[in-house]
N, C-alpha and C positions, 0 to 999 in steps of 0.2 A: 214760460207761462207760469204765474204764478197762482195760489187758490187759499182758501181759507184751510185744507184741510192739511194731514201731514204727506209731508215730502219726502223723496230720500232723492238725493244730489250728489252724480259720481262727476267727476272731473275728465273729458277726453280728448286730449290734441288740443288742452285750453281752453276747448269750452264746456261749459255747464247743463250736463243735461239730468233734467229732471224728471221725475215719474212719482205719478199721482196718486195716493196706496188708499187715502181716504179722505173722500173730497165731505166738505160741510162742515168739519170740526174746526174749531180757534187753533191755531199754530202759531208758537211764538217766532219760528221761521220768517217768516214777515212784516209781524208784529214795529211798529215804529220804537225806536230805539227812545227810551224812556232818559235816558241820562242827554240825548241831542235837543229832546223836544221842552225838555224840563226849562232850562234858558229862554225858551218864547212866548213871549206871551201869547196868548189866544188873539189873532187878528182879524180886523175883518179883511173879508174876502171878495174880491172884484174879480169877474171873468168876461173878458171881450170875445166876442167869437164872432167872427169875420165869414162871412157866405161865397164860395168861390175867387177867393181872393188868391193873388202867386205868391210862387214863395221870393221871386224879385219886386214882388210890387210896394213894400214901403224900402223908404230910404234905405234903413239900418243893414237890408237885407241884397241890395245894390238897385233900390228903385231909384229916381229922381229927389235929391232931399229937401228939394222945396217945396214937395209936395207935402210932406209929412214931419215937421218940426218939431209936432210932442209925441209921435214916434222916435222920433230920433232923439229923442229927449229921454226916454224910456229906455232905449239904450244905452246914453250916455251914464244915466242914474240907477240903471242893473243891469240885467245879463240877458245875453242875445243868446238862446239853444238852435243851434246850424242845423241840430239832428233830430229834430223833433218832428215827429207821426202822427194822424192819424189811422185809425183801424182800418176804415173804408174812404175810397177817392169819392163820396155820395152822403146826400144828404142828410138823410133821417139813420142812416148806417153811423158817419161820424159821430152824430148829436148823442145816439143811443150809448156811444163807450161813452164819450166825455162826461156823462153825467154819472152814468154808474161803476166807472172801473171797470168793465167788460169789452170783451171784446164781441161786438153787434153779433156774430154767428151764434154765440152760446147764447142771446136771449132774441133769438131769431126776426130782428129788424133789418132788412136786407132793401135797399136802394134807396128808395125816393118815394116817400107815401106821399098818394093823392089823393084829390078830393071822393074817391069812390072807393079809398083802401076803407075797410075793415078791422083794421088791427090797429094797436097803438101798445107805446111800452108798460109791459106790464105792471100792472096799480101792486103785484108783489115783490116786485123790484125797488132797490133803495138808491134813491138817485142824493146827488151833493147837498141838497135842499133840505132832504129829511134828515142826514149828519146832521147836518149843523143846526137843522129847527129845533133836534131833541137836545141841543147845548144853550138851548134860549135863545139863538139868533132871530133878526126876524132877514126872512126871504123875500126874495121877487126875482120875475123874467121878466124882460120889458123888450120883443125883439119877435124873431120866427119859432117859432117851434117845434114843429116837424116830426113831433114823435106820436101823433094819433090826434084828429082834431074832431073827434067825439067827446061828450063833457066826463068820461068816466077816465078818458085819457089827458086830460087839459091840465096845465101848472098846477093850477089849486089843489088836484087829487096827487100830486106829484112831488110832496113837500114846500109849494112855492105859497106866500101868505098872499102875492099880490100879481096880477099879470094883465100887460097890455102887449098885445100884437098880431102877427098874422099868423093864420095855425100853418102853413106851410108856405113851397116859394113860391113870391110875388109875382112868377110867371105862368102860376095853375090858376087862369082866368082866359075869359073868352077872346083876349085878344092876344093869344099865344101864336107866335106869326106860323107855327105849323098849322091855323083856322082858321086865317086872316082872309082867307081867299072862299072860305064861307057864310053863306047869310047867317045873322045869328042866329036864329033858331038851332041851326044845325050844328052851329058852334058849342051852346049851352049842352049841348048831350054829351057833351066830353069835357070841358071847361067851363064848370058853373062859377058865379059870378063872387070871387075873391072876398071875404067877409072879413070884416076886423073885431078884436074879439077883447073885451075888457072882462078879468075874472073870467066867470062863465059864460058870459051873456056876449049874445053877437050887437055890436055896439050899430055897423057899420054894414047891411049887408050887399051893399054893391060899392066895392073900393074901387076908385077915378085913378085918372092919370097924377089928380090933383093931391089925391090923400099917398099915394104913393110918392109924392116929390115934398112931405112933409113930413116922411118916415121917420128917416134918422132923426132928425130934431125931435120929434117925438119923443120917441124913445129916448134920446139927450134927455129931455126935460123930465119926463119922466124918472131916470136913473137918478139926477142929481136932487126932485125931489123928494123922493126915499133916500139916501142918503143923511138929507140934510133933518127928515123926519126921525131919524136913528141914531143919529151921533152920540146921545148917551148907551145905547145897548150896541152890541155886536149885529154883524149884519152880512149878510151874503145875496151879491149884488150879480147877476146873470145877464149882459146883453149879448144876446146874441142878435148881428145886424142882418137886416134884408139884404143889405148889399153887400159886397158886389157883384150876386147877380142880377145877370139882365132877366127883366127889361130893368134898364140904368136910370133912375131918376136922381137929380139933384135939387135942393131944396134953390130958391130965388139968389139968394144971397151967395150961391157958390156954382152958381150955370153959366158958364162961360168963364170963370174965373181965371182958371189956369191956363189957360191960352192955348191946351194941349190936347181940345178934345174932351169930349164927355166921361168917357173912364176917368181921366185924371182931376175932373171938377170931382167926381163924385168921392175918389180918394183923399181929395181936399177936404169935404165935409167931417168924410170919417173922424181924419185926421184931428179936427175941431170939436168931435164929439168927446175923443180919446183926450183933449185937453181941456175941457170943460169938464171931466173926471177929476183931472187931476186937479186943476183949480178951487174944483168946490172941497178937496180934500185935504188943499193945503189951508185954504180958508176956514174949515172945522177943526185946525190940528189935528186933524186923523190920519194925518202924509204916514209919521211915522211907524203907525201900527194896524197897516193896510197894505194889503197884496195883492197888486193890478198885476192880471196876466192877460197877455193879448196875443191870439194866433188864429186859426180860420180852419174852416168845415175840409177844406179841402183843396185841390190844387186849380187853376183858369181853365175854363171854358174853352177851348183854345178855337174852337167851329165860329164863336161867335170875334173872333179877329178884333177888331177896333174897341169891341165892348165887351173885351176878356183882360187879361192883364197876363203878367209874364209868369214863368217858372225857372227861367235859365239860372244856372247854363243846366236845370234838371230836364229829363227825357220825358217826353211828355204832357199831360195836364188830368184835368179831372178824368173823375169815367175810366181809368188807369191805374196799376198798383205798379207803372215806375215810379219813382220818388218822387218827378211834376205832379205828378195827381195825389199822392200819399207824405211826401214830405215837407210841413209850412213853415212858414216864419214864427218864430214867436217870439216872444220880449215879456220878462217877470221884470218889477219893480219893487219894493220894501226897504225904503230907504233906512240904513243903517243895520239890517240884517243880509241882504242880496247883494255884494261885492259894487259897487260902480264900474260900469264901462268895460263888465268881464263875459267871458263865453263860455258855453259848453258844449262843447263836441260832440258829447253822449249820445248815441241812441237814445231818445227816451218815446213816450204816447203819453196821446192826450187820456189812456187810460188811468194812468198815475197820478191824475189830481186829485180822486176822489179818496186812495187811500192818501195822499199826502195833505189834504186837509183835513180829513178827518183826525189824525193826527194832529194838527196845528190847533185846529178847536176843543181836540181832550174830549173826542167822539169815540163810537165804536165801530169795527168794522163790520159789515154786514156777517150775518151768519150762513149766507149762501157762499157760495165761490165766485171769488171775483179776479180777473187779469192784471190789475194796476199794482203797484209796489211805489213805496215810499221814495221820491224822489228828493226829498230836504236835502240830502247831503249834497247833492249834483245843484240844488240853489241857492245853495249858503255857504258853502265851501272855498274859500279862494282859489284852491284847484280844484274841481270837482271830480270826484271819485269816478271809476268805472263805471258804467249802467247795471243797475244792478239785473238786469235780465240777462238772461241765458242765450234768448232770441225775442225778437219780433216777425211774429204771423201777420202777414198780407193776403186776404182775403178779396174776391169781387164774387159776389153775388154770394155763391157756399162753396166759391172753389179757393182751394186754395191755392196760391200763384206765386210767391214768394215768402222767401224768410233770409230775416238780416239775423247776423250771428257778430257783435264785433265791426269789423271794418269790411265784414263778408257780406253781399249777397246775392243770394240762389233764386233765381226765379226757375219755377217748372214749365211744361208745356201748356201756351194757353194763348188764346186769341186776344187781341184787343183792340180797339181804334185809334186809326192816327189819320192824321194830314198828311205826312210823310213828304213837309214841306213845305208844302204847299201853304198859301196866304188861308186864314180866314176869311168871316164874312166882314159887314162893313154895315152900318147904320142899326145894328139891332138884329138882322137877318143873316143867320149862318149858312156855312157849305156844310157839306155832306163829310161824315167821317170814309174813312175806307178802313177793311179790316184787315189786318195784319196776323201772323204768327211768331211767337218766339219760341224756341226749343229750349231743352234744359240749358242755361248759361249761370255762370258762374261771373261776379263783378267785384271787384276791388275797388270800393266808396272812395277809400281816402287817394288814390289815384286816378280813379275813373270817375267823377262825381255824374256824368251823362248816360253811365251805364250805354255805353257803345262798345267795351274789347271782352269779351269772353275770354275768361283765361281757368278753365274748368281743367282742360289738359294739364295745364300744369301745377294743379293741386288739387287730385282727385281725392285725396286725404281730405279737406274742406267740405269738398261733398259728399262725401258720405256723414260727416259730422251734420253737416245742415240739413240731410237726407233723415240724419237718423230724426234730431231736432222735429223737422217733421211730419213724421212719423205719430211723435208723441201728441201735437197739435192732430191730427187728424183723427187719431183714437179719444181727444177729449172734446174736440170742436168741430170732429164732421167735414167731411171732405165729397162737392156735390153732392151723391144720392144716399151717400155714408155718412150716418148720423152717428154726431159724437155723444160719447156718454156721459158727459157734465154740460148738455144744451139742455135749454128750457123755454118752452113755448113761448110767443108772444101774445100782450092780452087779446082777448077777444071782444069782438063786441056785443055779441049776446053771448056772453057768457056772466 
């Protein structure tokens, strides 16, 4: 766990553990290394962010590759991370790190806000947008949102200069097939009617089957015209897509396409949006000094079967802090700085972009305490370095459930859902999960990638290392009813 303030770092059986003497102060401890960052220019900056997507579902990562050719394409022309995180297996949980470098417990955004939450991320928290606004970039989201869909919560208050899309997922509407089977009236009391939202203004307030199967391109069109509005200024460019979750819409031109079912039309779309990025970039000569990164909120649906997409051979799926639900595909591209056609093993989270851009852009890092650490060298590196974290903290809901150390990881006792085999559902309409328990076990990644053979017995040394580890995460981030002492509220709405 990393923080703005000072550290002291002992070394124990190889790994790194830290303790936190005083959190809110600049530490040059983490500080981006000025002699690495000096060689790059300032880029602009592209983030794809994929809604329920698996970590087998594009080609590069062992999907179908004819599904996805300028994914694959992204890998051939940079680097595939095998090992990459995010915070939480959930929605508005993931969204909240990846913008701030935090890890969602410490700024208490926890699952899946709906239409009747309350809270949204807090207007004192600095998300990617506001880095890079104060270096002159101009910003936009053009996608879901899901971090509070009050107007004091919305992009514009959030660093973003521009914003079209849904304030959360395209399945918090009255035809959530868990209401299907009620008259609407009775529906709308739990699932009010899906609005679409340009800036602040509700553009759209009852979204069809029809504006939902117009989405991605939307937003496509959208991205590439901001792009092509910016080409002379710096620019940082945020899609995060509706899909792939269900409910599944694909635009006309790609419904039925793939011969393979509606999940794989609609990965086909994707696929199309992510090359329609790239086209309009190579078409402005901006290829060279722009960094497309593409990976997703979190791991498949897996209840929803035919309209989920894969994780294997990872254990699990969303809803879950096995690696199916917590660990995604991702692909960074920067032609002539990001190696072609290379990998990184690393541990890394999607908490790490915000200090690793801020960095790229010659920003500052927040002055609160943030989780992410400079990941440049694990991107640019031909071999890329160790991860520079000590651990990664897996969280669901405020418990804490696992922590990776290395090539180690420790999950504690803790419930959670599975199929335990069993087929999903099939047209849109899921099964039922069942609950399960796991005991303290102990997993060997680079041996066990399905986290199936506990082998705690035999390195009880490990677990106490990841026990002590933490330890430390639970005294700064709160463990259930145990509040950590570096969290910080989330905004309010009459506040």
């Amino acid at each position: 766990m990393s923080t703005t303030g000072s550290m002291t770092a002992t070394l124990v059986g190889g790994l790194l553990l830290t303790a936190v003497l005083d959190c809110g102060k600049s530490s040059p401890l983490f500080a981006a290394d000025p002699a690495t960052q000096s060689a790059v220019a300032p880029p602009n900056i592209v983030v794809i962010f994929m809604d329920d997507m698996g970590y087998a579902d594009p080609g590069p990562f062992g999907g179908d590759p004819k599904l996805t050719p300028n994914l694959n394409r992204m890998a051939e022309e940079g680097r595939r991370f095998t090992d990459f995180y995010v915070s939480q297996a959930v929605c508005s949980a993931s969204r909240c790190s990846l913008l701030t470098g935090c890890y969602n417990v410490r700024l208490g955004i926890l699952g899946a806000l709906g239409p009747s939450a309350k809270i949204g991320l807090n207007p004192a928290e600095t998300t990617i947008a506001e880095v890079c606004r104060e270096q002159g970039y101009a910003t936009a989201c053009f996608g879901k949102w899901h971090l509070g869909h009050h107007r004091k919560f919305l992009p514009l208050q959030q660093g973003f200069d521009e914003y079209f899309g849904l304030p959360y997922s395209n399945d918090m509407w009255p035809y959530h097939p868990g209401v299907l089977h009620l008259p609407m009236e009775e529906r709308l009391k739990r699932w009010p009617h899906l609005p679409l939202i340009e800036g602040n203004e509700v553009i759209n307030p009852k979204v069809d089957e029809k504006v939902q199967s117009e989405l991605t391109r939307l937003y496509t069109e959208k991205s590439v015209s901001f792009i092509e509005r910016n080409r002379d200024k710096p620019f940082f460019l945020y899609l995060p897509h509706s899909m792939v979750h269900v409910p599944l819409f694909a635009g006309k031109e790609f419904l039925g396409k793939s011969g393979k079912g509606l999940f794989a039309d609609v990965m086909m779309e994707i696929d199309w949006s992510v090359g329609q990025i790239l086209e309009t970039l190579q078409r402005l000569n901006l290829d060279q000094n722009t960094l497309v990164i593409f990976t997703s909120d979190n791991g498949p649906w897996l209840s929803y079967g035919d309209h989920a997409g894969s994780a294997a051979p990872l254990r699990e799926g969303k809803g879950t802090m096995f690696d199916g639900g917590c660990r995604v595909s991702c692909v960074m591209r920067w032609p002539g700085k990001i190696p072609a056609g290379s990998v990184c093993d690393e541990p890394l989270m999607t908490i790490d972009l915000l200090p690793t851009i801020s960095g790229l852009v010659g920003g500052s890092l927040p002055k609160h305490t943030i989780d992410g650490l400079d990941i440049l060298p694990q991107m640019i590196e031909p071999t890329p370095p160790a991860s520079p974290h000590d651990a990664l903290y897996f969280y669901y809901g405020r418990q804490l459930q696992a922590v990776r150390s290395g090539k180690w990881k420790l999950h504690f006792q803790h419930g959670y859902r599975t199929l335990n085999g069993r087929e999903g559902g099939t047209g849109g309409i899921p099964v039922r999960y069942q609950n399960a328990t796991i005991g303290q076990e102990l997993f060997d990644l680079h041996a066990d990638i399905s986290e199936t053979t506990d082998v705690s017995a035999e390195h009880p040394e490990v677990v106490q290392q990841l026990t002590e580890l933490a330890n430390q995460a639970r005294a700064e981030l709160g463990d259930n009813k145990r509040n950590g002492a570096g969290s910080r509220p989330a905004g309010q709405l009459n506040e």
